[in-house]
C-alpha positions in Angstrom: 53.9 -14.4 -14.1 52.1 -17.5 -13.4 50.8 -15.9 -9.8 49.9 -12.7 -11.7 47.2 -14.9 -14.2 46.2 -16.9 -11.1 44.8 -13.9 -9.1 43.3 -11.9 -11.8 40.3 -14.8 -12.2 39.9 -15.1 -8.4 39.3 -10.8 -8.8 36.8 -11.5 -12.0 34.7 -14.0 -9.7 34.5 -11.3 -7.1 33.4 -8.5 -9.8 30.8 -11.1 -11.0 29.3 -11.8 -8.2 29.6 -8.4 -6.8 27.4 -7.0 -10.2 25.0 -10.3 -9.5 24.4 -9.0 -6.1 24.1 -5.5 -7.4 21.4 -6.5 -9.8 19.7 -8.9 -7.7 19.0 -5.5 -4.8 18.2 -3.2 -7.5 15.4 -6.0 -9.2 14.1 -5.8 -5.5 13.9 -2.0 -5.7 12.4 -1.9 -8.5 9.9 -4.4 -7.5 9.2 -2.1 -4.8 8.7 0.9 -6.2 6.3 -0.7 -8.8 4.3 -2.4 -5.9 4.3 0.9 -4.2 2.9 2.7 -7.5 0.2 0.2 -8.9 -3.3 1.6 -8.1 -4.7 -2.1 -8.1 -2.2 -2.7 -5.4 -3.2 1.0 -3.7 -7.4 -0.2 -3.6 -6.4 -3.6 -2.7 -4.4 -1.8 0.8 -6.6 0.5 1.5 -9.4 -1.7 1.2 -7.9 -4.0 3.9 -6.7 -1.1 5.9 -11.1 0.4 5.8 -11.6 -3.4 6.4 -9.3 -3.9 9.3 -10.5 -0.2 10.7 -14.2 -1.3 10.4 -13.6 -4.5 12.4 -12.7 -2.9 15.0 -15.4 -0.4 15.9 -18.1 -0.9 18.3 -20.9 -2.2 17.3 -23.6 0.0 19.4 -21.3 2.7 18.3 -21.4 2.4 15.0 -24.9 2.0 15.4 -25.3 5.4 16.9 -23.2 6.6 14.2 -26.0 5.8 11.6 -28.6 6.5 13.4 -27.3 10.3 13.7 -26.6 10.4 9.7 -30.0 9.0 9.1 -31.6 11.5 11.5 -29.4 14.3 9.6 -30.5 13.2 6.5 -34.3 13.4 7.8 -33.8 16.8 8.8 -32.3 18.2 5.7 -35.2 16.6 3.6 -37.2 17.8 6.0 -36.2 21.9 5.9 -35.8 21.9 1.8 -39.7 20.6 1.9 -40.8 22.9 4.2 -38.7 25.4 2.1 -40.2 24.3 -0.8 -44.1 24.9 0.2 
């Protein structure tokens, strides 16, 4: 009887720490998901991924880049004045 009292605290310990761990991985989950959710947190990433993307394009590249918007803008002021008149 005596062995029989002996391991049944030796089992609780194990449950408890076993339910400790078990909260412990779902607090993590949940701390994901609410970091995965948070819009804050969804500008903040993509701000560093437009940041990281613009870093790494060529300069006379992107320069060509606005240079062909600019011109594209010209143009379409240029056809809704002559529209226009």
């Amino acid at each position: 009887m005596a062995d029989a009292d002996a391991a049944k605290p030796a089992d609780q310990e194990t449950l408890v720490a076993d339910i400790d761990r078990t909260r412990a991985e779902l607090a993590r989950t949940i701390d994901a998901i609410a970091d995965r959710v948070s819009p804050r947190n969804n500008a903040r990433r993509a701000a560093q991924r437009l940041s990281r993307r613009a870093a790494q394009l060529d300069p006379v590249l992107a320069g060509a880049a606005a240079a062909a918007a600019a011109a594209g803008v010209a143009a379409i002021i240029w056809w809704r004045r002559r529209r226009r008149g």
